[in-house]
MARSETI-968357 format. One line per field, with one value per residue (C-alpha): residue number from 1; residue in three letters; z, x, y. Coordinates in Angstrom, 1 decimal, decimal comma. Layout:
% MARSETI-968357
resi: NUM/... .
resn: ALA/... .
zz: Z/... .
xx: X/... .
yy: Y/... .
***
This chain:
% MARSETI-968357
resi: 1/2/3/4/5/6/7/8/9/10/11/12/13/14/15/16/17/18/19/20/21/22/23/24/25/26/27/28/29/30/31/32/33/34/35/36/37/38/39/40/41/42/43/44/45/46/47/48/49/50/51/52/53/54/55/56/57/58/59/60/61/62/63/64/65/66/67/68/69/70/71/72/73/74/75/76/77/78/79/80/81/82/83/84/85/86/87/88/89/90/91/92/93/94/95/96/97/98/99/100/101/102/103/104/105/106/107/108/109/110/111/112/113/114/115/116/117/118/119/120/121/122/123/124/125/126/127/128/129/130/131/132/133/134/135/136/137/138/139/140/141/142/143/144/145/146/147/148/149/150/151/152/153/154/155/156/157/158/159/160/161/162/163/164/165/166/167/168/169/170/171/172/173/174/175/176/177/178/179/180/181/182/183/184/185/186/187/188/189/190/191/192/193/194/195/196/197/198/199/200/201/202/203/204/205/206/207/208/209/210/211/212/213/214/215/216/217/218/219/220/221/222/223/224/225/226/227/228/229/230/231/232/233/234/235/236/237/238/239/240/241/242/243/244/245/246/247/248/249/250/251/252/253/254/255/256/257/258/259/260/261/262/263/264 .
resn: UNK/UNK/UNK/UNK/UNK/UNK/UNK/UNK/UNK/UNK/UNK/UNK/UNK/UNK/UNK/UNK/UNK/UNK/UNK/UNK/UNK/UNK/UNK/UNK/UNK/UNK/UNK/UNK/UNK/UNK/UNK/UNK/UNK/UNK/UNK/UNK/UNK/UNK/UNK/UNK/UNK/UNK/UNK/UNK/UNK/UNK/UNK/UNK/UNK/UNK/UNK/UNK/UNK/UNK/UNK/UNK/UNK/UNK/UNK/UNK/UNK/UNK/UNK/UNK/UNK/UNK/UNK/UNK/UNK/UNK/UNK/UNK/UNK/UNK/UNK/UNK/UNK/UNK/UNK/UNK/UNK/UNK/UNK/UNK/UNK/UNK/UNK/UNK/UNK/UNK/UNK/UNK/UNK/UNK/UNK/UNK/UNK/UNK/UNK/UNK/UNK/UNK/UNK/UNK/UNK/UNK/UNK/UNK/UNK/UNK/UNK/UNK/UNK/UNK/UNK/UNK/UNK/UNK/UNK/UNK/UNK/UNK/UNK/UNK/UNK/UNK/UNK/UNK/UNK/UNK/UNK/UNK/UNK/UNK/UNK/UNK/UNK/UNK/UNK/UNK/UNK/UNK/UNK/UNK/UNK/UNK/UNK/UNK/UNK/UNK/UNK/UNK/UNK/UNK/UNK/UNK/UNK/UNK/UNK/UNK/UNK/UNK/UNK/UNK/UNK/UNK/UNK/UNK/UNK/UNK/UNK/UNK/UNK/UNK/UNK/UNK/UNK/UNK/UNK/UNK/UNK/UNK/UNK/UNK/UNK/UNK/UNK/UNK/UNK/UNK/UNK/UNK/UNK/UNK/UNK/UNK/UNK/UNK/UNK/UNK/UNK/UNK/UNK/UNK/UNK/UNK/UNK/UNK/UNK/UNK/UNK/UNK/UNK/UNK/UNK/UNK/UNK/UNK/UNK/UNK/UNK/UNK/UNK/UNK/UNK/UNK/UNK/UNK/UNK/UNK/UNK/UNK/UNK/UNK/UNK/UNK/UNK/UNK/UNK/UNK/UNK/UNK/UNK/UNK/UNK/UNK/UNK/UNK/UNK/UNK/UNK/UNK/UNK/UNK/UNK/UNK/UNK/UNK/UNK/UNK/UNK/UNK/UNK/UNK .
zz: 12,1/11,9/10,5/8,1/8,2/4,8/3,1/5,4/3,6/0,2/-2,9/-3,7/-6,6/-9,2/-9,5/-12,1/-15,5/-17,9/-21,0/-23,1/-21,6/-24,4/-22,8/-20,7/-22,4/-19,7/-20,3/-23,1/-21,2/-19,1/-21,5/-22,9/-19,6/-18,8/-22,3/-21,6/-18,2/-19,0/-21,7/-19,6/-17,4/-19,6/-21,3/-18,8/-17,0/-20,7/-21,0/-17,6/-19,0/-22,1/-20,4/-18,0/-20,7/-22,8/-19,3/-19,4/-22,8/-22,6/-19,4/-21,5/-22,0/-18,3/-17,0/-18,3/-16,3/-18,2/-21,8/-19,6/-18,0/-20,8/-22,6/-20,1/-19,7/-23,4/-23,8/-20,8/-23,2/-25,8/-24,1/-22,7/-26,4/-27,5/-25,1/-25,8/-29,3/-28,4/-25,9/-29,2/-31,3/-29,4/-29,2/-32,6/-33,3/-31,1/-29,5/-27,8/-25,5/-21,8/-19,1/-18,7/-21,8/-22,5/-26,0/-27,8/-27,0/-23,7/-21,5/-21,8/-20,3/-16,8/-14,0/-12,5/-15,6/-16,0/-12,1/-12,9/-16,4/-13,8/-11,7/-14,5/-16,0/-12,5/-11,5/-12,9/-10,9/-7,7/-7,6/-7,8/-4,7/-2,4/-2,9/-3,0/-4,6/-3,0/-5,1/-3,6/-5,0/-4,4/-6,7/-8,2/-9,1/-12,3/-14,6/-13,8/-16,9/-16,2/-18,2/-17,8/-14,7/-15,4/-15,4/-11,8/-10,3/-12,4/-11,3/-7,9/-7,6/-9,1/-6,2/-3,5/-4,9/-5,4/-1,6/-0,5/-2,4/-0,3/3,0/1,9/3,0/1,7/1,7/0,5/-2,2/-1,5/-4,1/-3,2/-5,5/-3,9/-4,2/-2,1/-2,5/-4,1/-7,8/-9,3/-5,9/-6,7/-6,6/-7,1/-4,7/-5,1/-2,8/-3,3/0,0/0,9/3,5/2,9/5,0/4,1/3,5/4,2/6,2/4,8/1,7/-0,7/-2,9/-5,7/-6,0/-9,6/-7,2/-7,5/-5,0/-3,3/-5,6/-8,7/-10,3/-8,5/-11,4/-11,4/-8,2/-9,5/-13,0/-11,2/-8,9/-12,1/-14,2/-11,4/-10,4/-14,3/-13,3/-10,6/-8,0/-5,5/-4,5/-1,1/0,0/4,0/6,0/7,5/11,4/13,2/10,7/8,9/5,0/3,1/0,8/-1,7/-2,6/-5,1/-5,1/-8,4/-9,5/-11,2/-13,6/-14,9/-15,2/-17,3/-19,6/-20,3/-21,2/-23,6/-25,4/-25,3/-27,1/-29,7 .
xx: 19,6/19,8/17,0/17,7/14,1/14,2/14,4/10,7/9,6/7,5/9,5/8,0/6,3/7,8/6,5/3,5/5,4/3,6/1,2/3,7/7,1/9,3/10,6/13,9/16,9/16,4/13,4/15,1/17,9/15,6/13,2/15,9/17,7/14,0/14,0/17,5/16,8/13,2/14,8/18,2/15,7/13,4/16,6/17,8/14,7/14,5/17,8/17,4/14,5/15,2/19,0/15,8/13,8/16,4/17,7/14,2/13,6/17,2/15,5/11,9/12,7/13,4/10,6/6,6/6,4/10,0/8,3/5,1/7,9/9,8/6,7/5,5/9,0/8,9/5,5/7,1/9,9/7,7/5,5/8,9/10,0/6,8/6,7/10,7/9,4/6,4/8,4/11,1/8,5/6,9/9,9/10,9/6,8/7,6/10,2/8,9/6,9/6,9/7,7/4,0/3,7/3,4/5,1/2,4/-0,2/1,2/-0,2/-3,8/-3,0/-4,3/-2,0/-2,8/-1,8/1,5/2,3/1,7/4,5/7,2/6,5/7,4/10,1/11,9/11,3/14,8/16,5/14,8/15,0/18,3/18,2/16,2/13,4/9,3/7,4/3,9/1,3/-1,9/-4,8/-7,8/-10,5/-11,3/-7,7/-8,4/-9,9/-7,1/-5,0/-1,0/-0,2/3,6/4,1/5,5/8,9/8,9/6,6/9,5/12,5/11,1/10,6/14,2/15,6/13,8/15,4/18,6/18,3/17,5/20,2/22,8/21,6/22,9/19,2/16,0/13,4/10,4/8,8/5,1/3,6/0,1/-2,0/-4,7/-7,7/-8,3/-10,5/-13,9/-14,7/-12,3/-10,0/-9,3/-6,1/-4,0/-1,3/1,6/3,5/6,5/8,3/10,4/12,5/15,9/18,4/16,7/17,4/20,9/21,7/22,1/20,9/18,8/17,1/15,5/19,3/20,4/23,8/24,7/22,8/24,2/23,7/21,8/22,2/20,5/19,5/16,2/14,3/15,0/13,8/10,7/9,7/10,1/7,6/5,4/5,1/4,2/1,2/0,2/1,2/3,6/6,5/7,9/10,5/10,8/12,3/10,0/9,2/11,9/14,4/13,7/13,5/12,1/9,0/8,5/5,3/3,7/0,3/-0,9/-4,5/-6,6/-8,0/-4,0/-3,8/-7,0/-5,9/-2,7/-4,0/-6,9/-4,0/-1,7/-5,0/-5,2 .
yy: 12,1/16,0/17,6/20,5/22,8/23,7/20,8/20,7/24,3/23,9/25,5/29,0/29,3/31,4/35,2/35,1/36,4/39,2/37,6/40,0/39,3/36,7/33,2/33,7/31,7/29,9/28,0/26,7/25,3/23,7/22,2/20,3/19,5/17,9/16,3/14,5/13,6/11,9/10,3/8,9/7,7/5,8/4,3/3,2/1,3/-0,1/-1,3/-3,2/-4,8/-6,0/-7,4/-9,3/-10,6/-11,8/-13,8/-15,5/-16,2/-18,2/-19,8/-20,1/-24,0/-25,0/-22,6/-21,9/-18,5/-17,0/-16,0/-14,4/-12,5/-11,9/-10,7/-8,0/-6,7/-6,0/-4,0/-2,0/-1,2/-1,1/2,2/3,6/4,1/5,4/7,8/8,6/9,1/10,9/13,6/14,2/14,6/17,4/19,0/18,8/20,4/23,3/24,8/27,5/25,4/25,4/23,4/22,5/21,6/17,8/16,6/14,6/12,5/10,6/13,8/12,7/8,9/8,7/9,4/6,0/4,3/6,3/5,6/1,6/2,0/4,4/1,2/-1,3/0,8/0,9/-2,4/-4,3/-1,2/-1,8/-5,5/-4,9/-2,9/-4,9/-2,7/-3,1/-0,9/-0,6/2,0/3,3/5,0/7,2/5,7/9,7/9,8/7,2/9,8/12,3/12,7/12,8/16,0/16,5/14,9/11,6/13,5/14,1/11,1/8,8/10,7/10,5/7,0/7,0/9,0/7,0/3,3/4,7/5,9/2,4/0,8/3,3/1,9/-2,1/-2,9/-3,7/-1,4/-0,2/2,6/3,9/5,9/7,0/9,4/10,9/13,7/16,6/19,2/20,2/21,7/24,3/23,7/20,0/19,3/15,8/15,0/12,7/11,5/9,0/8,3/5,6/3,9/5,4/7,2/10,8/14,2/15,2/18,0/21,2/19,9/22,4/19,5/22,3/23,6/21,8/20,5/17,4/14,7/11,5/8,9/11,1/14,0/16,5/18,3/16,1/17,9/21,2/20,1/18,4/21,9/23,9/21,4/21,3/25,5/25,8/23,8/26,1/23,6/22,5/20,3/18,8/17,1/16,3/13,9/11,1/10,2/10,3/11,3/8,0/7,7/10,7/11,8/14,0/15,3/17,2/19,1/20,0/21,6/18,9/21,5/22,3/18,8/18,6/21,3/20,0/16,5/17,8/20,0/16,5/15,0/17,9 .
***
């Protein structure tokens, strides 16, 4: 497969804006493009649960194991709708915040957690493609609070089924979460790759265009949330052209402010 050496390049960071300087109209539009598309996302992974869990609960008579299943399946609705609630309530609270701003209380939950719900809330859409979801963790990475980034580790995930399901295939997701670094330089890195077709040529993934199979607007969303944290996000192609990964570097410390504010 050709290999297009940008999508290889991490996005640059935005240029570092003036304490004084008012919010561009633009952060507006975006906050609210990153409100819908969280929110489309989680409603949707809900929806394909509860359609599950009302299958087994019909099926709860001829099989023991169908109201376990039907049970978990709702508590993973049931925290996707808290946190739907919990992102419009922050919004409604204030308007003026930023990208890197978490709406209530879900910011301070650790990223591990908040990797294992993207997991559950994604799991009806990537049976349905053939697809195993394999997670991986550093053993540091459990006290790291998730801030805002459940909008990008979910829509990433997202991306990387859908991708599968193009190929006709089964496949496989890996989401690892790892450490790196000492003191103030800590940083987490996330990295959700997958055995897909990859990154189409000429494609510019932080663009806002359209994407095979998704809407595009989802990586540019995910860079922007991401470079308000200070870090940094990545999307190459893997060995040999095969399947993709995008990863995200973010400064623990960012992380660890945003989650006490979520807490506040």
């Amino acid at each position: 497969m050709a290999h297009d050496p940008h999508a290889n390049a991490p996005t640059p960071s935005p240029a570092p804006r003036s304490p004084d300087a008012s919010p561009e109209p633009v952060d507006g539009v975006l906050r609210m493009a990153t409100l819908s598309h969280e929110l489309a996302n989680l409603l949707d992974g809900s929806l394909r649960c509860l359609t599950l869990a009302r299958t087994d609960l019909r099926d709860s008579f001829a099989e023991v194991d169908a109201v376990g299943r039907a049970s978990r399946r709702l508590d993973t609705v049931w925290q996707a709708m808290e946190r739907m609630a919990s992102l419009v309530d922050g919004a409604m609270r204030d308007a003026s915040r930023g990208l890197a701003r978490p709406g209530g209380p879900v910011g301070a939950i650790p990223i591990v957690e908040s990797v294992h719900h993207a997991v559950d809330v994604l799991a009806p859409l990537a049976s349905a493609a053939l697809t195993r979801i394999e997670t991986s963790f550093d053993e540091a990475a459990s006290s790291i609070p998730t801030g805002p980034l459940y909008t990008p580790i979910l829509n990433a995930m997202q991306n990387a089924i859908q991708a599968i399901d193009r190929t006709r295939r089964p496949g496989r997701v890996a989401v690892e979460v790892r450490i790196q670094g000492e003191g103030a330089q800590r940083c987490v890195v996330v990295r959700v790759s997958d055995t897909g077709p990859g990154v189409p040529p000429n494609f510019n993934p932080f663009a806002g265009l359209h994407a095979p199979g998704g809407h595009g607007i989802g990586l540019a969303l995910s860079a922007a949330i991401v470079h308000g944290l200070g870090g940094t996000v990545q999307l190459t192609n893997g060995p040999h052209g095969r399947g993709a990964a995008f990863t995200i570097t973010c400064p623990v410390r960012a992380l660890a402010q945003a989650g006490d504010g979520a807490a506040a």
